[in-house]
N, C-alpha and C positions, 0 to 999 in steps of 0.2 A: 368351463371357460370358453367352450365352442361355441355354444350356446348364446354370451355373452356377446362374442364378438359378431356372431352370426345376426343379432339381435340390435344391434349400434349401426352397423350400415343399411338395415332396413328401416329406422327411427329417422334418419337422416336424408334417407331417399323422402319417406313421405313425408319430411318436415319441408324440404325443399318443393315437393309438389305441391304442398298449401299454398305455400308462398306464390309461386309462381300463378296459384289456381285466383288467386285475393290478388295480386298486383294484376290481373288478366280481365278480371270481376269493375278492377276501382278506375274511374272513366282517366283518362289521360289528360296532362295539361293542355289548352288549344298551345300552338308554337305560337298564337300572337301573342296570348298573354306572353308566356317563357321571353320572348321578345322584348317586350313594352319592359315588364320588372327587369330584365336582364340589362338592359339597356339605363336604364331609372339609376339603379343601381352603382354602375360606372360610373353614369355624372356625378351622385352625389359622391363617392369617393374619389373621383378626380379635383371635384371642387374643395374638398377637405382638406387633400393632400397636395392640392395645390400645382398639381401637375399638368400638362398638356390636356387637353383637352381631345378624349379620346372620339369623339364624333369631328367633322366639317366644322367647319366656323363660318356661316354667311358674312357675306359683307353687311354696311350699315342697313343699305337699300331694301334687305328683307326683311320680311312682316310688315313691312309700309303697307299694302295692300293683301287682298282675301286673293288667294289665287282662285282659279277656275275650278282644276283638275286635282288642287292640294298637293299637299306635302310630305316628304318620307318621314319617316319617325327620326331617322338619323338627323336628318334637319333641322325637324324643332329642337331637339336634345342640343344641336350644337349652339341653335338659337338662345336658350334660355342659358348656355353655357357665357355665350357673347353678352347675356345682358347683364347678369351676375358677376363676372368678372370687372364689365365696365362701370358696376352702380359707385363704386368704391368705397362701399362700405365693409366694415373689418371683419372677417370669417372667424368665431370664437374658436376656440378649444374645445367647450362645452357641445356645440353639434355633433362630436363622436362619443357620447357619453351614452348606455345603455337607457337613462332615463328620456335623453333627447329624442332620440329613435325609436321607441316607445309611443311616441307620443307622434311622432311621425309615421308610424303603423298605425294606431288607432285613427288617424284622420285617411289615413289609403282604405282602413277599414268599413269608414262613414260611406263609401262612396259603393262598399257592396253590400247593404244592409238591405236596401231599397226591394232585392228578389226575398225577403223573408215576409210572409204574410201578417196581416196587421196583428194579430195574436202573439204571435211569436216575438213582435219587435218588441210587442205591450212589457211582454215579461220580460224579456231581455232588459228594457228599460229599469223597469221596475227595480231587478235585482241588481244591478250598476249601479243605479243613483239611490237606492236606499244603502247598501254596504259604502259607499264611498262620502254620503253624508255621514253615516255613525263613524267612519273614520276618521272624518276632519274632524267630527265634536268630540272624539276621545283625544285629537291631536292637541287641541288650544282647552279644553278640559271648562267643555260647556255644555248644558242641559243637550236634551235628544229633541234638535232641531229639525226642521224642514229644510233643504234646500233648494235652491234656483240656481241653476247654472247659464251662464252668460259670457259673452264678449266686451263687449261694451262696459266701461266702469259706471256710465250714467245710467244703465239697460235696470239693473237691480232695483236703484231704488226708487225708481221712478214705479213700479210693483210696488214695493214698498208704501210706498203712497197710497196709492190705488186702494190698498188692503190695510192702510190705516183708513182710509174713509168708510171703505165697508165696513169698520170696527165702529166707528165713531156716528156713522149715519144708519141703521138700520135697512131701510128705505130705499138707498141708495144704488141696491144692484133693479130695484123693478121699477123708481121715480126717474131714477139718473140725478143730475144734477139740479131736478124741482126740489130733491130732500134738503139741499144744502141752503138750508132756510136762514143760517148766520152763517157766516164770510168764515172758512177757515183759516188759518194760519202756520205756516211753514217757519221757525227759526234754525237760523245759520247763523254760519262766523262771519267775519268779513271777507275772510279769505274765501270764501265761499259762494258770492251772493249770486256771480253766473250762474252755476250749478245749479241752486233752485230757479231762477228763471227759465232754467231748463225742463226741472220738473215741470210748470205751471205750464210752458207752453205744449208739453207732448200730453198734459193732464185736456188742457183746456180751460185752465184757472185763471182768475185774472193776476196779474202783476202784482196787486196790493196784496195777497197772500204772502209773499216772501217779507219775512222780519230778520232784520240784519241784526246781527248779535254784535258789537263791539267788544274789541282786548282789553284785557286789564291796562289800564293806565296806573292805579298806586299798587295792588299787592299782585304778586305772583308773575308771571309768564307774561310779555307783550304782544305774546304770537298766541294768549290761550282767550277762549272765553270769559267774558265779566260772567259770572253767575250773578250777583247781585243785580247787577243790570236785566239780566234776562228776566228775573224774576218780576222787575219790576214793571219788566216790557207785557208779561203773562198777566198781571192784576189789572193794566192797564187796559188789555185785549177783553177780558172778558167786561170790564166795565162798559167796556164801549158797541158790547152784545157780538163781541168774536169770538172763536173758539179756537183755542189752541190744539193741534193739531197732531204736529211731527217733530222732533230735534232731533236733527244730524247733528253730532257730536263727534269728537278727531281725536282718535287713539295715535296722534303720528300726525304734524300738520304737514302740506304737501312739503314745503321748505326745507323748514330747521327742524321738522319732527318732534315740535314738541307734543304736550297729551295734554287735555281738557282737564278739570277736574272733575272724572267721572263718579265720582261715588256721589256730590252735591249735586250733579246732575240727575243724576240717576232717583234720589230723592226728590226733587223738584218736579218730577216728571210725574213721578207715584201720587205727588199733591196734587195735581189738577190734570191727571188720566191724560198722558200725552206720550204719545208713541215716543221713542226711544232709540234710534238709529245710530250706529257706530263705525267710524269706517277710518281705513288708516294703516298706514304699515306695521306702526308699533303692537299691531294686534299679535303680529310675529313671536313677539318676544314673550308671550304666554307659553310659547311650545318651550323657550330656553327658559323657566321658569323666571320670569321676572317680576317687577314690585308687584305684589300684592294689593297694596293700598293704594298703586295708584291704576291697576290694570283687573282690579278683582268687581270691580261694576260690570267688566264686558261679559260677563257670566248672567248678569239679573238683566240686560238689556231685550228689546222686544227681536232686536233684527241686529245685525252685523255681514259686513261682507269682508270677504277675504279673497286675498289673492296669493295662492300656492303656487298658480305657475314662474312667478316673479320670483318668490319666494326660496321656491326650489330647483330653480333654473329649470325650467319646461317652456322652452319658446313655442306659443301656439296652446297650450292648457289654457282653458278657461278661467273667471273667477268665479266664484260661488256667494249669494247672500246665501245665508241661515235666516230664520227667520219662527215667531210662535204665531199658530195658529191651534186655537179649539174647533174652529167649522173648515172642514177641508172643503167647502162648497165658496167659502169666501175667496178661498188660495186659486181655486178654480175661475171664480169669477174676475180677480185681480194678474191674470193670465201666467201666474207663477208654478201652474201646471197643466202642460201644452198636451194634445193630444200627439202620441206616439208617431215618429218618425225615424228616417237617417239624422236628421237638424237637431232632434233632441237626444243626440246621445254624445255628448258634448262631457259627460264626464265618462267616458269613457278613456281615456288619456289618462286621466287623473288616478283612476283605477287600476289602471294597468300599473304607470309608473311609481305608485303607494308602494304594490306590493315588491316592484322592484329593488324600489331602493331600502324600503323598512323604516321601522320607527326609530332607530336610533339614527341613519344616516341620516334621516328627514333632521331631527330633532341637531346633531350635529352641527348641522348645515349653519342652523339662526345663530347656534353658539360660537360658530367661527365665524358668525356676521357681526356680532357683538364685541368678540374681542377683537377683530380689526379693526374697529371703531374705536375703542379705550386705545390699540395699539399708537394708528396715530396720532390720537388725540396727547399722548403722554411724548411723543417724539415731537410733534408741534409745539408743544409748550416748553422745548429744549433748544428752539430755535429764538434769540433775542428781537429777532425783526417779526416773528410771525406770531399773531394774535388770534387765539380762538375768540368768537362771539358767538351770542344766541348761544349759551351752553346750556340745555335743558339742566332741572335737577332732579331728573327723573328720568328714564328709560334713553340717556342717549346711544341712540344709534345712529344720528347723522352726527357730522361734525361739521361744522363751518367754521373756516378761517381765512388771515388774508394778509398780507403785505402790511404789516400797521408803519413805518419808518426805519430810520437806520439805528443801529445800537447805539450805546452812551459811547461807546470804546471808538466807533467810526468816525462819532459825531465829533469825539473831541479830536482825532486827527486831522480832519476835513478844516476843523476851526482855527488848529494851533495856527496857520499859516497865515490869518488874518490880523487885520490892527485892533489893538484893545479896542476902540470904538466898537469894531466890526464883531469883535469876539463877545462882547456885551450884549448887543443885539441878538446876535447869533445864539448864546444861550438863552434867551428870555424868547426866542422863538422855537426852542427845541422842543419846547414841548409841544407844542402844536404838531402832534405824530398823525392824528387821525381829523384833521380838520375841526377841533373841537378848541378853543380859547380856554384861556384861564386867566384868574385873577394877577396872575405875574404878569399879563400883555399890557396893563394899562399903567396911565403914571407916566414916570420920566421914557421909560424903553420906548412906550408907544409916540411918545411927543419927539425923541431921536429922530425915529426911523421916519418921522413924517420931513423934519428937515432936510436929512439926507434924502429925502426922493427929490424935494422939491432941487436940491443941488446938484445932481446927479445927471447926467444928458439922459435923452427918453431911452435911448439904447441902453443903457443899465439896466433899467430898473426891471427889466425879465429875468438879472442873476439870481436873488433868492439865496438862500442859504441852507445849510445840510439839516436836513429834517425838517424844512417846512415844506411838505409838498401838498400840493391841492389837491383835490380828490379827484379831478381827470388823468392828474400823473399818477395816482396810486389804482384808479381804476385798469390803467394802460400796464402798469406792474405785473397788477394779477392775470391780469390776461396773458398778458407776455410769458409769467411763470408758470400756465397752466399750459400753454402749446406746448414749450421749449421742455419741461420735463414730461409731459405726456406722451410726447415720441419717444422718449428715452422706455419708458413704463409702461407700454400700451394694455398691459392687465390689469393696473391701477385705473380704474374708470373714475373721474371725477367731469363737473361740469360747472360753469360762473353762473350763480346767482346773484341779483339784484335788491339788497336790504334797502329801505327808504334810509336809514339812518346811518348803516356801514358802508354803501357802494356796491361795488363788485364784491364779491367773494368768492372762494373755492372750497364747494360743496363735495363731502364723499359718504355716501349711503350705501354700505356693503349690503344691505339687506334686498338691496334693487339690482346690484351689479357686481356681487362678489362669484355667486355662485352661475351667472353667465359668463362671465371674464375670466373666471378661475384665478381670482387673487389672492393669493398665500401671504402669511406673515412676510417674507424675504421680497417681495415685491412691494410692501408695505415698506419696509426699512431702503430700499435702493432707493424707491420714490422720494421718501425723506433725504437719503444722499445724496442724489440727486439737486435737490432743492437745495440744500445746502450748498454745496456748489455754483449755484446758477445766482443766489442771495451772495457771494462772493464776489462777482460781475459786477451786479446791481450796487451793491457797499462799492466797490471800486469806483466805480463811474461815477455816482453822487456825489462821495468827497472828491473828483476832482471837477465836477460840473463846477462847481462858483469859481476857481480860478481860470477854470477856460472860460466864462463865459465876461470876468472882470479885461482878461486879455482881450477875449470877441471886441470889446467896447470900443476900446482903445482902436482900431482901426475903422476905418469908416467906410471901406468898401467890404466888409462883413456887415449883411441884415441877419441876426438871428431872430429866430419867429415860433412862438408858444414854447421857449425853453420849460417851465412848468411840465406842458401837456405833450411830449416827446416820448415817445419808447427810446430811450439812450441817453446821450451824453449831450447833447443837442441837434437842433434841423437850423439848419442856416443857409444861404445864397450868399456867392461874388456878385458887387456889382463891379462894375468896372468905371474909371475914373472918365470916360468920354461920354457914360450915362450919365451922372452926379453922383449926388450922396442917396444916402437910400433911403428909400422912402415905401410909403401905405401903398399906393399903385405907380401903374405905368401902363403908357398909353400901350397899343397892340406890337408895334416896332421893337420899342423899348424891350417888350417880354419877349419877344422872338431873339433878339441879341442875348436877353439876359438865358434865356433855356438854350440856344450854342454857347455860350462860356459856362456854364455850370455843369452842361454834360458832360462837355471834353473835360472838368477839372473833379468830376467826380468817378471818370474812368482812368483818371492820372490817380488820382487817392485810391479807390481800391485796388489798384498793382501794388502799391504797399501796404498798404493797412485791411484785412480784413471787413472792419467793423465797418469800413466806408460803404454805402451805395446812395444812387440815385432814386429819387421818390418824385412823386409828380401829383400833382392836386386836381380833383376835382375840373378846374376852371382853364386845366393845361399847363400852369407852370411848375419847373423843375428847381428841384431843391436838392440838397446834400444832407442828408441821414447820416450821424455820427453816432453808430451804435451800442453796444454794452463793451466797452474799454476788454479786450482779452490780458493784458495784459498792462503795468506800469509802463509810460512814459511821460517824459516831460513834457506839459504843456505848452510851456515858451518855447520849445523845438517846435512841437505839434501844429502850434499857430501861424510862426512865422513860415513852416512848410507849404502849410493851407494859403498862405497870400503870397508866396513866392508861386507857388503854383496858377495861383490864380492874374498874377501877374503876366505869366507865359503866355495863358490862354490869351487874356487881354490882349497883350504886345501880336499876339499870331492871330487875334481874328481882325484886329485892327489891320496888319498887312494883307488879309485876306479882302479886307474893303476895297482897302486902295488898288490891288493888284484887281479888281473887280473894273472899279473906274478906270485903271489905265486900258484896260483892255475894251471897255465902254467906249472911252472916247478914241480909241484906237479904229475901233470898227467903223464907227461914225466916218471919223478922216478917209481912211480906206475907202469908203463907198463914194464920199466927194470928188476925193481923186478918180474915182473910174470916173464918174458919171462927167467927170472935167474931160478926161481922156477917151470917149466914146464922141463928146461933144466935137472933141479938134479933130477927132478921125472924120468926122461925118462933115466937118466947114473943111478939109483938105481932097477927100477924094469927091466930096461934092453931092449933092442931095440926087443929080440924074442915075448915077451910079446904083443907085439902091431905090430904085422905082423897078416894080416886079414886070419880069418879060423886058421891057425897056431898058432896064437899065443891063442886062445880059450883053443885048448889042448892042449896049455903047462902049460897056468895056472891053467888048471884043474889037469895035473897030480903031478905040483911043485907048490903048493900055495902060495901065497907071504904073506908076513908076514903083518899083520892091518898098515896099513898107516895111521902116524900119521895126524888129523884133520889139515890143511893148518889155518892157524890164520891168520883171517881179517885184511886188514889195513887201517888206518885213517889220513885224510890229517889236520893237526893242520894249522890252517888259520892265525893264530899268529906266529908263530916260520917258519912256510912252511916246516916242516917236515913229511914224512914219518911214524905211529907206529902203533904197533898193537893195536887192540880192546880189549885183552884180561881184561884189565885192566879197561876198559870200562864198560865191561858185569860182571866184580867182585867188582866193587863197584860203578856200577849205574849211572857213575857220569864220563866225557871224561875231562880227565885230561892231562898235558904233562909229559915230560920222570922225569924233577923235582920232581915233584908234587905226582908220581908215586913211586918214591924214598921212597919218604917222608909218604905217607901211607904206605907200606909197614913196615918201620922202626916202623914207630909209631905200627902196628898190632899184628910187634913182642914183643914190651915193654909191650904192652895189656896181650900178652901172656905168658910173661915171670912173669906179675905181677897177673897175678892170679894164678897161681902156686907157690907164694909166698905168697897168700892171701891178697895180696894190691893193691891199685888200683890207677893207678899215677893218673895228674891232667888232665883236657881236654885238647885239643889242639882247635887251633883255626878252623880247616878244618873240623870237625864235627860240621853235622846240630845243630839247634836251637832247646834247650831245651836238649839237653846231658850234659850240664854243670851241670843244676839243678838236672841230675839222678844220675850224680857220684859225688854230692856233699851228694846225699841222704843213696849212699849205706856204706859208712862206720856208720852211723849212724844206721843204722839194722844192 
């Protein structure tokens, strides 16, 4: 046992002496580095967590200029602390995620690659980007491609290109473009056609090379490829001695996400030897095992590119084409294998954070991008106002929808309060939700509503009625409902696209921004409640827009203007009744009067009303924004509020003119008087008097006689007269020439009655409490 123990603390002395002998051996960090990361480090977790900023903050003024002498580290740290904080854009969730930081190592890692000799990188290369291609092609479950790692979404396949011509031109790596003996040919989508003018120009091709593919017009997708078209554009090409070339094909169009039909393509292609390119989000949805039949062509295709870092929330990861090649001297010569550097180790990110996250989180990830997608898609369509469009029938993973009009339930309460005429009308236009006519519009309804316009004064005819809105008020909707719940939701990422045929819409692609944003199902469903809510406003305000705006009419110092095109319940102007009635313009005066009465009565309306403010155009005039209704009230209150108010403004800037002019011509008078009373002083003491040096001794030898004090004068802001002060400074009190009368009268009865020994009764113009003292002196 002695032995043992004797034995344990001698194991432990020379264990500790290793250690000590290997930590003395292994070179020490410099303290600049420990420094620089120690420091690096702070910011980004201060900028995470959103806290003080643990360096200096320059003012704006710094980094304007290169200093001399430079700068401390602490410095720049606080510098790029001040320009991040003030870019204002929104710091995810997703940056403190093991896979985000990962990928923010491997680029701090790029930048010390550079001391490893060219041998060393070669392999290092090597074995990074062949393990991290076999893993993408096991991930989307495709042949054992080649890959190209890149930045750029254009960078890929514009290689692509290059190394379809080395395919197709033999020649071509030692002629250059003497092989290109017939005219190649590029076809794309529509959606597309910048992109290949992109190709041609960094090729060096001419423009006539890009062939534009047109959408199906009768069967399938409006957003997909014609194939029959294309086919016929390819028979065409080669007749005419061109050579078809390349097809870019869209697993996912930028948009609506819809998918090509790849497998027809993919055959057509096989028919007349034509490269094969596939590019697109929906390539995604291979990893969440998706249609087969319409996503099982990306497997037979020649090249694909994909993008993982989007995909798997990796801010900064690369994309990757794949791509088949037989002669790796082509791949070479089409630059899609670079000679060994720091620059090419770009999937090094991708590598790292693979193994981080694993196949199933990876795999995970698209399936919770998937059902987010069905998630809202199925809460959208629970909503009576909100219309999905562009629903693919096939791989949807975007959703688009949008504001289509008000319910049937709205519409008829909005209507009940009109006249049968009106109500008639009013439904033969209900349909018209999405700006589209139907055969109900024509006939007697349509021949009505032309009567009543022509009867109608021009101020009407902007009321409209509930559910016919024109597509710049449905445009202003969706826009409206995309801010106002995106602040509430800011995980929910979504964004307004523009359909030629729908408007605006409101796009949500999780497979872009679920796993950056970090949006869960319950952020999914708040968003939808949200909206709900906010469609609650919107239904409110519509149905009571045609009665306020039949009320608007009836007064004629109300201009309401683009009631249609308003985000609200309408924009309208006071005019007032000393400018006239209202009208298309007004001269520069006119609008200076009308923007002081609209401000002051749009700062009286929103003290009470919320929804009220002031808006101002373009050109400088001001207008009253009457916006989403928070609540029920009555519009006949509501109106006569708004012209009673506006009536104030009127009646007070109108006093404000005149008290303008009285004090105008007040001035005026005042300056004549002096220059009157300068005159008579100067013809009394005489012109020798005020000759310089001379006139000294003449008033010393002939003194003029005391010149009477000059008496102040005061401008009465009531009468706009002229008077003196005198009257002022003797009884305390600035009175007019009346009034002035009147005290003196009364001063002399004062005095005429106390030399009589009586003392009349008060008058009304003596203060408070003279009553009671001369009611008290006959009594003593």
């Amino acid at each position: 046992m002695s032995t043992q123990e004797e034995k344990a603390p001698r194991e432990s002395a020379s264990s500790e002496s290793r250690e000590e002998e290997i930590s003395r051996l292994q070179p020490s960090p410099s303290p600049v580095k420990q420094t620089v990361e120690g420091a690096v480090r702070l910011l980004v977790e201060s900028i995470l967590a959103g806290t003080e900023s643990p360096f200096p903050v320059p003012d704006e003024s710094t980094g304007s200029q290169l200093d001399d002498e430079g700068q401390p580290i602490a410095m720049l740290l606080g510098l790029v602390r001040r320009l991040v904080t003030h870019s204002g854009l929104p710091l995810h969730g997703l940056a403190r995620s093991g896979g985000a930081r990962l990928v923010a190592a491997a680029n701090h890692l790029n930048a010390y690659l550079p001391v490893l000799n060219d041998k060393s990188l070669a392999a290092l290369l090597a074995h990074i980007q062949l393990e991290t291609t076999q893993w993408l092609c096991n991930l989307f479950q495709l042949d054992n491609l080649a890959g190209y790692y890149h930045v750029d979404h254009r960078e890929g396949i514009v290689r692509i290109t290059r190394l379809a011509l080395h395919a197709k031109f033999p020649n071509f790596a030692r002629e250059g473009f003497v092989a290109l003996k017939r005219l190649p040919v590029i076809y794309v989508g529509g959606s597309a056609s910048a992109f290949c003018q992109y190709i041609c120009l960094q090729l060096g091709l001419p423009l006539s090379c890009c062939s534009v593919v047109p959408h199906n017009t009768v069967f399938g997708s409006s957003h997909t490829m014609d194939v029959a078209q294309l086919e016929r554009q390819m028979t065409d090409d080669l007749a005419d001695g061109r050579i078809p070339l390349l097809l870019i094909a869209s697993a996912g169009t930028p948009v609506v996400g819809h998918v090509d039909n790849l497998s027809r393509l993919q055959a057509l292609c096989e028919q007349h030897h034509v490269w094969l390119h596939i590019r697109g989000h929906g390539t995604a949805l291979r990893l969440a095992g998706g249609d087969v039949s319409t996503l099982g062509a990306i497997s037979q295709c020649h090249s694909v590119t994909l993008s993982p870092g989007i995909w798997f929330g990796l801010p900064g990861a690369p994309l990757c084409t794949l791509y088949k090649t037989a002669d790796p001297s082509m791949a070479l010569a089409s630059d899609l294998r670079s000679l060994p550097s720091s620059l090419t180790l770009q999937p090094l990110s991708l590598w790292l954070a693979f193994q981080y996250l694993g196949r199933n989180q990876l795999t995970q990830m698209v399936k919770h991008a998937t059902e987010l997608a069905k998630l809202l898609s199925l809460e959208v369509s629970d909503i009576p106002e909100m219309q999905c469009v562009d629903v693919p029938l096939h791989c949807n993973h975007v959703v688009i929808f949008k504001f289509a009009g008000l319910s049937a339930s709205v519409e008829s309460t909005g209507i009940s309060s009109l006249t049968k005429d009106e109500q008639a009308e009013g439904t033969s236009s209900s349909t018209v939700t999405n700006g589209e006519g139907t055969a109900a519009d024509t006939g007697a309804g349509a021949a009505q509503e032309e009567e009543e316009e022509r009867s109608q004064p021009s101020a009407a005819k902007a009321t409209g009625h509930v559910g016919k809105l024109s597509s710049a008020a449905l445009d202003n909707l969706n826009s409206m409902l995309l801010r106002s719940v995106q602040r509430s939701v800011p995980h929910v990422a979504m964004s307004i696209v523009r359909s030629q045929q729908h408007g605006e819409c409101l796009r949500f692609s999780p497979l872009e921004t679920a796993a950056v944003y970090g949006t869960s199902f319950e952020d999914v469903q708040n968003f939808c409640g949200r909206l709900v809510k906010r469609i609650a406003l919107v239904n409110r305000t519509l149905s009571n827009q045609p009665a306020f705006l039949e009320l608007a009419a009836n007064h004629d110092c109300l201009q309401v203007v683009n009631a249609q095109e308003t985000s609200g319940l309408a924009t309208l102007r006071f005019v007032p009744r000393y400018i006239g009635q209202a009208q298309a313009q007004f001269n520069t005066e006119e609008v200076t009067e009308l923007n002081r009465v609209n401000s002051g009565l749009a700062a009286t309306l929103a003290e009470r009303y919320g929804f009220v403010r002031e808006v101002q155009t373009t050109d400088g005039q001001v207008f009253i924004e009457i916006g989403w209704l928070l609540e029920d009230i009555d519009m006949d209150v509501f109106v006569e509020e708004i012209v009673t108010a506006g009536t104030e403004q009127e009646d007070s800037s109108r006093y404000l003119d005149s008290m303008s002019e009285v004090i105008r011509h007040g001035i005026e008078a005042a300056e004549r008087d002096l220059e009157v009373a300068a005159e008579k002083k100067l013809h009394d003491e005489g012109i020798l008097r005020h000759v310089p040096l001379f006139g000294g001794m003449f008033s010393w030898l002939m003194p003029a006689e005391t010149p009477q004090p000059s008496a102040g004068l005061s401008l009465n802001l009531q009468s706009g007269t002229l008077e003196t002060t005198e009257n002022t400074y003797k009884y305390r009190i600035q009175v007019a020439g009346s009034s002035s009368d009147a005290l003196e009268m009364d001063e002399q009865q004062q005095t005429a009655a106390a030399a009589k020994g009586t003392v009349p009764a008060p008058t009304a113009r003596r203060e408070s409490g003279g009553e009671a003292a001369a009611a008290e002196k006959p009594a003593e």
